[in-house]
C-alpha positions as CSV (number, residue, x, y, z in Angstrom):
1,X,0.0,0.0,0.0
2,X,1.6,3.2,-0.7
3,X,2.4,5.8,2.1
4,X,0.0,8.4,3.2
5,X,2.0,11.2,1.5
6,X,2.1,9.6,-1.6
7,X,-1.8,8.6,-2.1
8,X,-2.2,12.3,-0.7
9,X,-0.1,13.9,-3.7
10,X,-1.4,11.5,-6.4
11,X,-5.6,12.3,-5.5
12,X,-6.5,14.9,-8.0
13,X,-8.4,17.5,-6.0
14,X,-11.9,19.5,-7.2
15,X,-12.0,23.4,-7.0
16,X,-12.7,24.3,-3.3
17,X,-15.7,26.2,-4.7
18,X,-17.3,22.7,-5.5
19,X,-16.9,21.4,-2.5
20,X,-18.6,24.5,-1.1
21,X,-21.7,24.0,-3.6
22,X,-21.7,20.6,-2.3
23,X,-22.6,21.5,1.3
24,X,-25.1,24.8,0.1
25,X,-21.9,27.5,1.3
26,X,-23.0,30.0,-1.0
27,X,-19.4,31.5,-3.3
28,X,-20.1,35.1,-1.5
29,X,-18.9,33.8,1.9
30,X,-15.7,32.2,0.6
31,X,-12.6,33.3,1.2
32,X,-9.7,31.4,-1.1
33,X,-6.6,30.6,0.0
34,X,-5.3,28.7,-3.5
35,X,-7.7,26.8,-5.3
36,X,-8.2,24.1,-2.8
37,X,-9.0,25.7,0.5
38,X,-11.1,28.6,2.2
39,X,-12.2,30.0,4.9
40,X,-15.3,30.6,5.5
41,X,-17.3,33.8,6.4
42,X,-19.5,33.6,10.1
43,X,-22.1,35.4,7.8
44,X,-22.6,31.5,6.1
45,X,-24.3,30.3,9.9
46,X,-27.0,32.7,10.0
47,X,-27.8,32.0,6.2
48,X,-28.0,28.7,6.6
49,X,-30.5,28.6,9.3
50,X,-33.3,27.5,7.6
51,X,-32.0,23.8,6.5
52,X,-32.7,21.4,8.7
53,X,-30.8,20.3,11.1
54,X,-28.3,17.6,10.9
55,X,-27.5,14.4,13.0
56,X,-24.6,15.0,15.4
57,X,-22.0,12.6,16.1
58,X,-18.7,12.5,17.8
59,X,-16.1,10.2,17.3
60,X,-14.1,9.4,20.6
61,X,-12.0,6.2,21.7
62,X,-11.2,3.9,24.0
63,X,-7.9,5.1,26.0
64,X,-5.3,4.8,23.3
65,X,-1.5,3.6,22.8
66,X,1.2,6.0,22.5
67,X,1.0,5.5,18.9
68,X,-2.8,6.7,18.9
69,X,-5.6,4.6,17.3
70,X,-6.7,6.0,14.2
71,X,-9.8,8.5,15.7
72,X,-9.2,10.7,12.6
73,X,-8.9,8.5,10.4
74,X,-12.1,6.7,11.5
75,X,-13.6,9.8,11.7
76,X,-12.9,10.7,7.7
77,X,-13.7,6.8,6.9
78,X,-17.3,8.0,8.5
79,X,-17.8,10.6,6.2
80,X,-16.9,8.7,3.4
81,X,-18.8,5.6,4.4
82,X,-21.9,7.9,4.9
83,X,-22.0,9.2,0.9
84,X,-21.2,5.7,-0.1
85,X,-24.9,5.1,1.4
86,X,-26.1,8.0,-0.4
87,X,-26.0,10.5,3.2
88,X,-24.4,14.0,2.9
89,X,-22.1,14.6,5.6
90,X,-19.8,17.2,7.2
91,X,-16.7,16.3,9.0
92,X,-15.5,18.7,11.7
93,X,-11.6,18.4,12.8
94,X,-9.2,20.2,14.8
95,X,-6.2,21.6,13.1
96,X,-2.6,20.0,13.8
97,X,0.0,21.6,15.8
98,X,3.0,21.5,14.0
99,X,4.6,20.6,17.5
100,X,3.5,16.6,16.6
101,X,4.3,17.0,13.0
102,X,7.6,17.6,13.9
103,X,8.0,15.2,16.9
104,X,6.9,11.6,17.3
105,X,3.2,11.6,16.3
106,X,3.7,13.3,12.7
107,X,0.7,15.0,11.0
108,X,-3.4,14.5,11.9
109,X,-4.9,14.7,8.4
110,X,-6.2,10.8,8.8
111,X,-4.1,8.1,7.0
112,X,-4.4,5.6,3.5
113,X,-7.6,6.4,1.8
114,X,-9.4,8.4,4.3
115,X,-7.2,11.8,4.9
116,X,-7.9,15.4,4.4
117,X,-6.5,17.0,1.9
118,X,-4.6,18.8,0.6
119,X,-2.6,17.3,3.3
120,X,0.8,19.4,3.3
121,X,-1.0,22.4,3.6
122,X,-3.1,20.9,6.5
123,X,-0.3,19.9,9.0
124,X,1.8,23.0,7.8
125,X,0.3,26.7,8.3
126,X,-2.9,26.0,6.4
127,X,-4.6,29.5,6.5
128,X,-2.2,31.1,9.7
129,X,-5.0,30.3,12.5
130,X,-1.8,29.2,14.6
131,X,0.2,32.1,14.1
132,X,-2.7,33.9,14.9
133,X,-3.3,32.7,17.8
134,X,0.8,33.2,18.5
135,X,0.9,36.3,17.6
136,X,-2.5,37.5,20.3
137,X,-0.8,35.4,22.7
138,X,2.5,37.2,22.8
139,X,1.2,40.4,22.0
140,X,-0.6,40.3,25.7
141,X,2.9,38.8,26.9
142,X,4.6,42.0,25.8
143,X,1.9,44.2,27.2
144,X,2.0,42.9,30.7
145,X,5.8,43.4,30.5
146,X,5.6,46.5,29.0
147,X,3.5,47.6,31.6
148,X,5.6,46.4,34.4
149,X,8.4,48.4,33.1
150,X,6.1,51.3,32.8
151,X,5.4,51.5,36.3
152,X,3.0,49.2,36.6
153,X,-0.2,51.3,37.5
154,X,-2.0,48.2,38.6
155,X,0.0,47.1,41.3
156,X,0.6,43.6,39.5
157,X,2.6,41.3,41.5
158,X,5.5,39.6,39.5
159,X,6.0,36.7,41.5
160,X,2.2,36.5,40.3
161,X,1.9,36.5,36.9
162,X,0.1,33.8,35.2
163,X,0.4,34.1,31.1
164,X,3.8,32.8,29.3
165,X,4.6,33.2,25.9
166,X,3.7,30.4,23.4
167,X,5.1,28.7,20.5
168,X,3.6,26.0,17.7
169,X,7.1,24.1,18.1
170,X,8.4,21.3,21.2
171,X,10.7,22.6,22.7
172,X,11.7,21.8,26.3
173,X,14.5,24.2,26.2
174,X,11.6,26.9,26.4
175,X,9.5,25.7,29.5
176,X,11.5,28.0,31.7
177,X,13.3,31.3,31.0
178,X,14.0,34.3,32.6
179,X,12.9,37.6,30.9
180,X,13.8,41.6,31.4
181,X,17.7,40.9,31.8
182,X,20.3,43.2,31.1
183,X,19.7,47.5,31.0
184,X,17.2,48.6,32.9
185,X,15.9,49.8,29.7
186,X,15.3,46.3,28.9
187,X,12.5,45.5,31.2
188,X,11.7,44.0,34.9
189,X,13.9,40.4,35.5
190,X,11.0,38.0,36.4
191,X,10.8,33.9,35.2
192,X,8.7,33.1,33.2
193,X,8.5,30.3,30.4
194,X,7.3,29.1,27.2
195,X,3.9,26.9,26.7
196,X,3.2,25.2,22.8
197,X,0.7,27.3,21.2
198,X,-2.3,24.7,21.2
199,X,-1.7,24.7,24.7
200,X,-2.8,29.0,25.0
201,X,-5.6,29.9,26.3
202,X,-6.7,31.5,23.1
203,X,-6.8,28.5,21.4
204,X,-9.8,27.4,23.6
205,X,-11.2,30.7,23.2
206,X,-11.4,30.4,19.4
207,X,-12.8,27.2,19.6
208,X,-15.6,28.0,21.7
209,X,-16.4,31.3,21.0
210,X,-20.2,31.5,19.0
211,X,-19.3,34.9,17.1
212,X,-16.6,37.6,16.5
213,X,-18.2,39.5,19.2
214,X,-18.2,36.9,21.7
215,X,-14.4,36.3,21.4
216,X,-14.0,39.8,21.6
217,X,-15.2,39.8,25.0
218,X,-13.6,36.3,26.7
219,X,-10.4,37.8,25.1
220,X,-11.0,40.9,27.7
221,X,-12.0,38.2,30.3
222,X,-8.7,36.3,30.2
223,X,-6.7,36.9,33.6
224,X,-3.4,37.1,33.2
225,X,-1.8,37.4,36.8
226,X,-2.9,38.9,40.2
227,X,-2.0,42.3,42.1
228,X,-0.4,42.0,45.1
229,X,-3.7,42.1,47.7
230,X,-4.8,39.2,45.6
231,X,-7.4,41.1,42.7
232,X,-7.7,39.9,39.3
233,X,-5.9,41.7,36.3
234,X,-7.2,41.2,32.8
235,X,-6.5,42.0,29.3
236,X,-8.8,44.2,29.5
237,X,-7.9,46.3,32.1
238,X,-4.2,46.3,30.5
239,X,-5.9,47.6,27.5
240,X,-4.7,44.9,25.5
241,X,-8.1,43.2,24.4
242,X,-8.7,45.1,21.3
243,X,-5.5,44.7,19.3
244,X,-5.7,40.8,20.2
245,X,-9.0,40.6,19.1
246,X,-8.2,42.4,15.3
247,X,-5.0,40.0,15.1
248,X,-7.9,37.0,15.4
249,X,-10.6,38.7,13.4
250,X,-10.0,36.0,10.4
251,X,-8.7,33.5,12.7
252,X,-12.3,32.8,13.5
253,X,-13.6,32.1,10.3
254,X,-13.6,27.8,9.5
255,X,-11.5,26.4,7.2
256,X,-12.9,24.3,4.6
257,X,-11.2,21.3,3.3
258,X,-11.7,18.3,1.3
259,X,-11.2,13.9,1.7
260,X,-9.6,12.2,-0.6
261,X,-13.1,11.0,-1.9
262,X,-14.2,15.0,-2.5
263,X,-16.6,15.4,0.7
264,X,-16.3,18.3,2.5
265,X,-14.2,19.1,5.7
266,X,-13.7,22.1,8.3
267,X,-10.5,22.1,10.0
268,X,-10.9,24.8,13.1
269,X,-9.3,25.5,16.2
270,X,-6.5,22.8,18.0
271,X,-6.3,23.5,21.0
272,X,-4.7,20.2,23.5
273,X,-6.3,17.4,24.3
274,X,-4.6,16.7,27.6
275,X,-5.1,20.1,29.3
276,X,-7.7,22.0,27.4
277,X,-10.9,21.3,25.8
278,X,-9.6,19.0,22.8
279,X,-12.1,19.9,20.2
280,X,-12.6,21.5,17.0
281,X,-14.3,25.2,17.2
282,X,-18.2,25.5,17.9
283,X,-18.4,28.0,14.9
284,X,-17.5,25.2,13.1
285,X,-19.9,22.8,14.2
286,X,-23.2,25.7,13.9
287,X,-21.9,25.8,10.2
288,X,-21.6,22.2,9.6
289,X,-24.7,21.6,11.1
290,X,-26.6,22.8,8.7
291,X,-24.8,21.6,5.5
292,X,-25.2,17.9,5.5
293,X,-27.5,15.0,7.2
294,X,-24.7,13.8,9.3
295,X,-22.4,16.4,11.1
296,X,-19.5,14.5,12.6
297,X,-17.0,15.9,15.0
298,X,-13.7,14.9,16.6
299,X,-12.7,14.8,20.6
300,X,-9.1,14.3,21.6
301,X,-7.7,11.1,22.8
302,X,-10.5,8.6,24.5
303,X,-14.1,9.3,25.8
304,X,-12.8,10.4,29.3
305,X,-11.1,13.3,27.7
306,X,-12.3,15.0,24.6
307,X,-15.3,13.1,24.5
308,X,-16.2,14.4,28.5
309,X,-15.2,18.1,27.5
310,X,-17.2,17.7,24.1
311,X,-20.3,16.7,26.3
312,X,-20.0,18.9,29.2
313,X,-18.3,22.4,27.5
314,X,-18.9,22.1,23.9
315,X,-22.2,21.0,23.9
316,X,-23.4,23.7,27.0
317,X,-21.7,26.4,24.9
318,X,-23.1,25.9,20.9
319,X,-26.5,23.9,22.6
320,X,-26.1,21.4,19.6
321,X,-27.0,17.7,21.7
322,X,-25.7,14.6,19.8
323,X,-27.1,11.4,18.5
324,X,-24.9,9.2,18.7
325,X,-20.8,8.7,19.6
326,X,-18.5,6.7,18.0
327,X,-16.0,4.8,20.1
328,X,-12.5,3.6,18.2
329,X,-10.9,0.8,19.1
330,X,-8.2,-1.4,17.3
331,X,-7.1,-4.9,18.1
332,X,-3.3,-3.5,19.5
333,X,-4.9,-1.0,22.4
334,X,-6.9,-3.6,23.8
335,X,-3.9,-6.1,24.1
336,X,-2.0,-3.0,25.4
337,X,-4.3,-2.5,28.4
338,X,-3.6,-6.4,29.1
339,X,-0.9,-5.6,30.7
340,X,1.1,-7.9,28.7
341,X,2.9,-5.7,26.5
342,X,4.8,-2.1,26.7
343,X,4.6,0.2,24.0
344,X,7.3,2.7,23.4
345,X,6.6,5.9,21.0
346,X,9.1,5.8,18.0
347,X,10.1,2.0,18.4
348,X,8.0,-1.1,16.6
349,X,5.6,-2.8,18.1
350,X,6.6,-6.0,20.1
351,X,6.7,-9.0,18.1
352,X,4.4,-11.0,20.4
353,X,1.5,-8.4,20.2
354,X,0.8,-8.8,16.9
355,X,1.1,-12.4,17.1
356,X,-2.7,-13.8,17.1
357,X,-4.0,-13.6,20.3
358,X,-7.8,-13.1,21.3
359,X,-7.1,-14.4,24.4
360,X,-5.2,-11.3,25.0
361,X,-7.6,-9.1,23.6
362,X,-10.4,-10.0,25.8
363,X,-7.8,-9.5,28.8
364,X,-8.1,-5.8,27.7
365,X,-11.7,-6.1,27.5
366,X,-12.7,-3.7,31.0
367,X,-10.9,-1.0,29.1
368,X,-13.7,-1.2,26.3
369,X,-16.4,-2.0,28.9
370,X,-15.5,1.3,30.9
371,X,-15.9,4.0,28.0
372,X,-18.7,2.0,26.6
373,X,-19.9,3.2,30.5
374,X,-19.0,6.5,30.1
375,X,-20.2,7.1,26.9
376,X,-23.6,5.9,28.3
377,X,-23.4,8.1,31.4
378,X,-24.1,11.0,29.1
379,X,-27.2,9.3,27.7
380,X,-25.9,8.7,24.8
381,X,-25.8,5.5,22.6
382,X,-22.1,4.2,21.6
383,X,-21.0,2.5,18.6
384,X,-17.8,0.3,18.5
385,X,-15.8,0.9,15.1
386,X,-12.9,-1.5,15.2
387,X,-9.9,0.1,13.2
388,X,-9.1,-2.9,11.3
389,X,-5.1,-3.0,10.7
390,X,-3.4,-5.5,8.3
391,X,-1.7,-6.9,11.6
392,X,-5.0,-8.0,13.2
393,X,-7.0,-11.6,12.8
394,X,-10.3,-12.6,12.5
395,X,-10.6,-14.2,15.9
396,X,-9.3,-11.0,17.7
397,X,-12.0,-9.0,16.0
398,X,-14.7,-11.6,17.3
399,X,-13.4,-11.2,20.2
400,X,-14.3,-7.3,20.4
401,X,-17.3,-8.1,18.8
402,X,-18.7,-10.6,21.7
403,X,-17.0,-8.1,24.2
404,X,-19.5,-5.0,22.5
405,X,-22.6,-7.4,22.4
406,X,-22.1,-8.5,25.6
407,X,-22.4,-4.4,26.7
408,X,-25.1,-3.7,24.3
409,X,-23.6,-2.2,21.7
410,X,-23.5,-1.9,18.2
411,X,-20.3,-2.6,16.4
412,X,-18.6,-2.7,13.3
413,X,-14.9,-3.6,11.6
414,X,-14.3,-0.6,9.3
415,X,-11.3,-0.9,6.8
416,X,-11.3,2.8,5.7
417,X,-7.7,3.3,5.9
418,X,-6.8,0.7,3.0
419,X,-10.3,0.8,1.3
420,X,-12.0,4.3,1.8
421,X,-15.3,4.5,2.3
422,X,-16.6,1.3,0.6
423,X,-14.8,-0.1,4.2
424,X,-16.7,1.9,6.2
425,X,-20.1,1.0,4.8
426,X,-21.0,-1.3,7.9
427,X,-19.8,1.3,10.1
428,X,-21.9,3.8,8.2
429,X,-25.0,1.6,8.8
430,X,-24.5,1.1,12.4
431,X,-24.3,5.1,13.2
432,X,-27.4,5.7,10.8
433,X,-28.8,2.9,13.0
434,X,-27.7,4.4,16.3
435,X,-29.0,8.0,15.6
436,X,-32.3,6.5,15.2
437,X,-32.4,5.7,19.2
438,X,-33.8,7.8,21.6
439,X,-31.3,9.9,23.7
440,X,-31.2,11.3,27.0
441,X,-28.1,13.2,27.3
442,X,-27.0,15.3,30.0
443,X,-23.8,16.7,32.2
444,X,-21.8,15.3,34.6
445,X,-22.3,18.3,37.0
446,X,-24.4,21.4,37.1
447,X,-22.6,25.2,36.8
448,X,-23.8,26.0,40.2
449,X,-22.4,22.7,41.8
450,X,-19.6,24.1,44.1
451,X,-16.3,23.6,42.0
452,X,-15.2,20.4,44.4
453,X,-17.9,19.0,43.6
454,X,-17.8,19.4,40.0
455,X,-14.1,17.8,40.1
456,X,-15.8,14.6,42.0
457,X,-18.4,14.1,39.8
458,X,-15.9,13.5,36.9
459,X,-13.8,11.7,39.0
460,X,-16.2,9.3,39.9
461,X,-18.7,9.3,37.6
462,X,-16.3,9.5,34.8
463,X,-13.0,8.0,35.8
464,X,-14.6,5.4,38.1
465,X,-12.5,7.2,40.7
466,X,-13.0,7.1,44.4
467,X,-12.8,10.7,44.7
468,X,-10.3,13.5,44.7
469,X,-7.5,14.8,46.9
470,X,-6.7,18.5,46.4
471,X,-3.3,19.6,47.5
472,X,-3.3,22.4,50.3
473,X,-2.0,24.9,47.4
474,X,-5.1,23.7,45.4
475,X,-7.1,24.9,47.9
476,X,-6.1,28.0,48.1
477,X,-6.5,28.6,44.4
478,X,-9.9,27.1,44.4
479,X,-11.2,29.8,47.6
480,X,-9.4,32.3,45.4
481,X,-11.1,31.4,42.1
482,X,-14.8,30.9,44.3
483,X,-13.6,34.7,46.0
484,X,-13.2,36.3,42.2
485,X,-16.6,35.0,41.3
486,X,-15.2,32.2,38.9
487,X,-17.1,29.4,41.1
488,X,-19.4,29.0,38.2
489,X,-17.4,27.7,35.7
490,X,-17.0,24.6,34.3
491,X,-14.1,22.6,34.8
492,X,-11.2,20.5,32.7
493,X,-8.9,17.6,34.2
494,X,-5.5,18.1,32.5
495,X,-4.2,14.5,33.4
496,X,-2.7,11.4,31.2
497,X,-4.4,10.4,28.1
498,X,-2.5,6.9,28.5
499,X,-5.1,6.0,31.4
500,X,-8.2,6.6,32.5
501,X,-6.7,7.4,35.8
502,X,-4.2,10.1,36.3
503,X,-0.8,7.4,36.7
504,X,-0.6,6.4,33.1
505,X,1.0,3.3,33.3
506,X,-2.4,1.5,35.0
507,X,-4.4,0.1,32.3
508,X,-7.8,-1.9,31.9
509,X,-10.4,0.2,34.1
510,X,-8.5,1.3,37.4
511,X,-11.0,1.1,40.8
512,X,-9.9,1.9,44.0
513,X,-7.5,5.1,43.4
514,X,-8.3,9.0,44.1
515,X,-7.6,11.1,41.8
516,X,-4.8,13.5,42.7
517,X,-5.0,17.0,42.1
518,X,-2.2,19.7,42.9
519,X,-2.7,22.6,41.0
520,X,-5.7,24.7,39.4
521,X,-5.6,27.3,36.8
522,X,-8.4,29.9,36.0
523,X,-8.8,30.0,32.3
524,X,-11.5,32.6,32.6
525,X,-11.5,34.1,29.1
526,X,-11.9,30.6,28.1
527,X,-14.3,29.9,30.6
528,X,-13.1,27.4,33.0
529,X,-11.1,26.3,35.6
530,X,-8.8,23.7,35.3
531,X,-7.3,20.7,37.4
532,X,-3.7,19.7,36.8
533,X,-3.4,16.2,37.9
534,X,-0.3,14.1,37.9
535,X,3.3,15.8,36.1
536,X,1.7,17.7,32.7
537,X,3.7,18.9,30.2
538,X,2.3,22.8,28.4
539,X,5.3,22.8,26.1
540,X,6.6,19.3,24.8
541,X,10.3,17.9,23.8
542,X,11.5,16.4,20.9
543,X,12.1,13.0,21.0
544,X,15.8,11.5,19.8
545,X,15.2,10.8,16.4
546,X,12.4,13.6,15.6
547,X,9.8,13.5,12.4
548,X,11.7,16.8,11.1
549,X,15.0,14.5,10.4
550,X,13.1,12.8,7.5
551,X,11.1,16.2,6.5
552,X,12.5,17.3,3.2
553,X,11.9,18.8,-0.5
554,X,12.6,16.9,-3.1
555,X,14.2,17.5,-6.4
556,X,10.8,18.7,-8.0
557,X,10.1,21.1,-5.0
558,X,7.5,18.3,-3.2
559,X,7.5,17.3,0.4
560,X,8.6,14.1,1.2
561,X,8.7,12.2,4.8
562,X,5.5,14.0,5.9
563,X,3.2,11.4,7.4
C-alpha cells in the first residue's frame, strides 16, 4: 500500500468552490486561500439557518497507545462511508499543531484512503489560525511586560503572573526562561516560560467562541496574573483586548477542506487534548450543522477526555445535543491494556503483540467495557468501530465483537484506511442505525455545583474514581477562584491520556484510586477552571530521532517524509 503522503499527492483535487456547492456555502462567503482551501465567512451560519438540522456525532476512543488509534482516520472513513450510502455529511476536525508533525506523532490529516487533503498544507500553516493565535498570545505577553516596566499602574505582583509566551514548536528548552535581563531599559527580571501554542488559552477561546463578538469579550475576560492584595488583572484592564481581538478577526472564520473522496471538511481550532478542551471550534460545528445529514466531530484522545469536554463544554456552549458517539478501538490497544505488552513511542511494536492472540484481547476487554460506560453516562448510545489493521485476525475481532454485544452495543470492523469509504459502509449503517435511538443526554455536573464537587463528579462518575484529593496549594486557588466570582465555571482535568486514571502506566479500568490533584488554573477568558493532575507537560520535547530528520523537499520542489 503506498504511504499516506504519496496517495495524498497523487488524489487529484476538485476546485474548493465545488466542495462549497456541495454543502449549500453559497461563493459570496468564501474566502480562497489557493484553489483548494477557504475560509469561511460567520455570515454562512446565520444564512444557513433554515435547513434542517443535521444528526450530530462525535467520534471518541477507548484510551489509546502512544502511537494513537486512528480516531481521525475513523472519523474521515465516517464521512466517506456515509456518501457511499447515499447520506451527505460534514466532517469537523481540529487543526494540527506543527509541535506533533515535527516530533513523534507526525501529522493529523487521517491516513491511506481516508485523509484530508490537501494534506501538506493541512499539517503545515494552512490558512495562519496558529500564528494567529501566537501572535494574540504574545502580544498580551509584551503588554503585561511593558506595563511592568512602565510602572505598573496596577499594582501587578510579578511573582504572580500567570500568562507565558507560546510557541507551535516542542521545545523543552523553552519551558522556563528568565525575561527583562540586562539594562534597565530592557525590562523588569521576572521567570517566566514558554507553553506550545495549542496549549494558549486562546486556542480554547477560538474554539468556543459563538461569534466575533463573543471572542471579543472572553479575550477581555482572560486573567493574566494577580495584584499584590490578591485582585484579578485582565487584558482588558491592561488595555490589551482590542488589538488581540483584530489580530484574530479572520482567525475565527472555518476552514474548509476536502477527503480524498471530495466530501467536504472544516478544519478549526486545535487547542490540547490533555489540558484543554480538545475539540474543533463551535463555529465550526453551527456551520456544519446545517450543511449535511450527518455532522461528525472529533474529541481528543479517549471518551474520558475529549469526549467528556465535548459533552460537558462544547455541547453547554453551541446547545447542539448529539445522537450518537463513535468509540474507536483497534485490536493492539486492547492487548495493550492487558498488561502484557509495553509500548514505546518511536520504536515497533513487540513481536508478540501482533502475534494472534484473542485471548489477550479480551484481557483488555474492561478498558472497552469502561468507555462503553462513560459514553452511556451522558445518555448517549455508543457504537464500536474496530480500526481494522493488516496486523490483526479474525478471531481477535470476534473477540471485540462478543466483548461490545455482551455491553449492548453496536459494532462494526471498518477498513477505511486501505479501502475508503466502501470499508466503512458497515460502520456507516451502524451510526445511521444508532441516531435512530432515543437519547437522554445530559452533564456530569451542574454550573452552580460548588467547584469540588464538579471535580468529583468526573472523578467518579467518569473516571470510576473514588474521589479526589486536592493539595493544600489547590485549595487555596480554588477559595481564590470561588472569592473572584469564577465558582461557576465549568471545569477541565489536565491528566494522562494513556489511562483513564491520572498514573498512566495502570491500564484496563483502574478502581480503588483517588484522583490527585495539585494545581488549578483559572482559564477565565476561556471559561473554565482547570485541574492539573499528575506531572503535565504545556510545552513538549522532541524526542531522539524527531519526524523533522526525514522532513524534506525533493528534487521537484514536493514534500517528502511528511506522514
Amino acid at each position: 500500500m503506498p504511504s499516506d503522503l504519496e496517495i495524498a499527492q497523487s488524489t487529484p483535487l476538485k476546485p474548493i468552490s465545488e466542495i462549497a456547492a456541495r454543502a449549500g456555502i453559497a461563493e459570496q462567503h468564501l474566502e480562497y486561500y489557493g484553489r483548494n482551501v477557504a475560509k469561511v465567512s460567520l455570515r454562512a451560519i446565520e444564512e444557513l439557518q433554515g435547513q434542517p438540522q443535521a444528526k450530530y456525532i462525535v467520534i471518541t476512543a477507548i484510551t489509546p497507545t502512544p502511537l494513537g488509534e486512528g480516531k481521525t482516520t475513523t472519523a474521515v472513513g465516517l464521512a466517506l462511508g456515509l456518501e457511499k450510502l447515499g447520506k451527505k455529511s460534514m466532517l469537523g476536525l481540529r487543526q494540527p499543531s506543527m509541535g506533533p508533525v515535527f516530533g513523534i506523532k507526525g501529522g493529523a490529516a487521517g491516513g491511506g484512503y481516508s485523509q484530508v487533503l490537501p494534506m501538506e498544507t493541512l499539517n503545515l500553516h494552512l490558512t495562519g489560525d496558529f500564528h494567529a493565535v501566537t501572535a494574540a498570545h504574545n502580544l498580551l505577553a509584551a503588554m503585561i511586560d511593558n506595563h511592568l516596566h512602565q510602572g505598573n499602574a496596577l499594582n501587578l505582583d510579578p511573582r504572580n503572573i500567570a500568562w507565558r509566551r507560546v510557541i507551535d514548536m516542542n521545545d523543552r528548552a523553552l519551558r522556563n526562561i528568565v525575561v527583562g535581563l540586562g539594562a534597565p531599559e530592557d525590562g523588569v527580571p521576572r521567570q517566566t516560560g514558554f507553553d506550545i501554542t495549542a496549549a494558549s488559552e486562546i486556542m480554547v477561546i477560538l474554539m468556543l467562541s459563538t461569534s466575533l463578538g463573543d471572542m471579543r469579550r472572553r479575550l477581555g475576560n482572560i486573567v493574566v496574573g494577580y495584584t499584590y492584595d490578591g485582585q484579578a488583572v485582565t487584558a482588558e484592564d491592561l488595555k490589551a483586548a482590542g488589538a488581540m481581538a483584530v489580530i484574530m478577526k479572520d482567525a475565527i472564520k472555518p476552514n474548509l477542506l476536502q477527503t480524498t473522496e471530495h466530501t467536504p471538511v472544516l478544519i478549526h481550532a486545535g487547542p490540547f487534548g490533555n489540558i484543554a478542551t480538545g475539540n474543533s471550534s463551535v463555529v465550526s460545528d453551527l456551520l456544519g450543522a446545517r450543511t449535511a445529514e450527518y455532522l461528525l466531530t472529533e474529541a481528543g484522545f479517549g471518551s474520558d477526555m475529549g469526549a467528556e469536554r465535548f459533552f460537558n463544554m462544547k455541547c453547554r456552549t453551541s446547545g447542539l445535543r448529539p445522537d450518537a458517539a463513535v468509540l474507536v478501538v483497534t485490536v493492539r490497544a486492547l492487548k495493550a491494556h492487558s498488561g502484557r505488552f509495553r509500548i514505546v513511542p518511536g520504536k515497533p511494536l513487540p513481536a508478540e503483540l501482533l502475534a494472534e492472540n484473542p485471548g489477550d484481547v479480551r484481557a483488555g476487554g474492561d478498558n472497552l467495557r469502561k468507555h462503553i460506560e462513560i459514553v452511556r453516562s451522558f445518555g448517549v448510545q455508543p457504537v464500536v468501530a474496530i480500526n481494522a489493521f493488516p496486523t490483526d485476525h479474525p478471531s481477535e475481532h470476534a473477540a471485540i465483537r462478543e466483548l461490545a454485544a455482551a455491553a449492548g452495543a453496536r459494532v462494526a470492523v471498518s477498513t477505511h484506511v486501505a479501502h475508503g469509504g466502501e470499508g466503512a459502509r458497515d460502520l456507516a449503517r451502524a451510526v445511521i442505525d444508532a441516531c435512530d435511538d432515543e437519547t437522554d443526554f445530559r452533564y456530569t455536573y451542574e454550573l452552580e455545583d460548588s467547584i469540588e464537587t464538579k471535580f468529583e463528579k468526573v472523578a467518579r462518575n467518569v473516571y470510576g474514581a473514588d474521589g479526589v484529593s486536592l493539595s493544600a496549594s489547590a485549595r487555596k486557588q480554588l477559595k481564590l477562584f470561588e472569592k473572584l466570582g469564577y465558582g461557576h465555571l465549568p471545569i477541565v482535568i489536565a491528566k494522562t491520556h494513556l489511562s483513564i486514571s491520572s498514573d498512566p502506566k495502570l491500564r484496563g479500568a483502574p478502581t480503588g484510586w483517588t484522583l490527585p490533584i495539585r494545581e488549578l488554573r483559572l482559564a477565565a477568558g476561556a471559561g473554565y477552571i482547570y485541574a492539573i493532575s499528575g506531572d503535565m507537560r504545556t510545552m513538549p520535547g522532541l524526542g531522539e530521532h524527531p519526524s523533522a530528520e526525514k522532513i524534506d523537499l525533493d528534487e521537484n520542489g514536493e514534500v517528502v517524509g511528511l506522514f
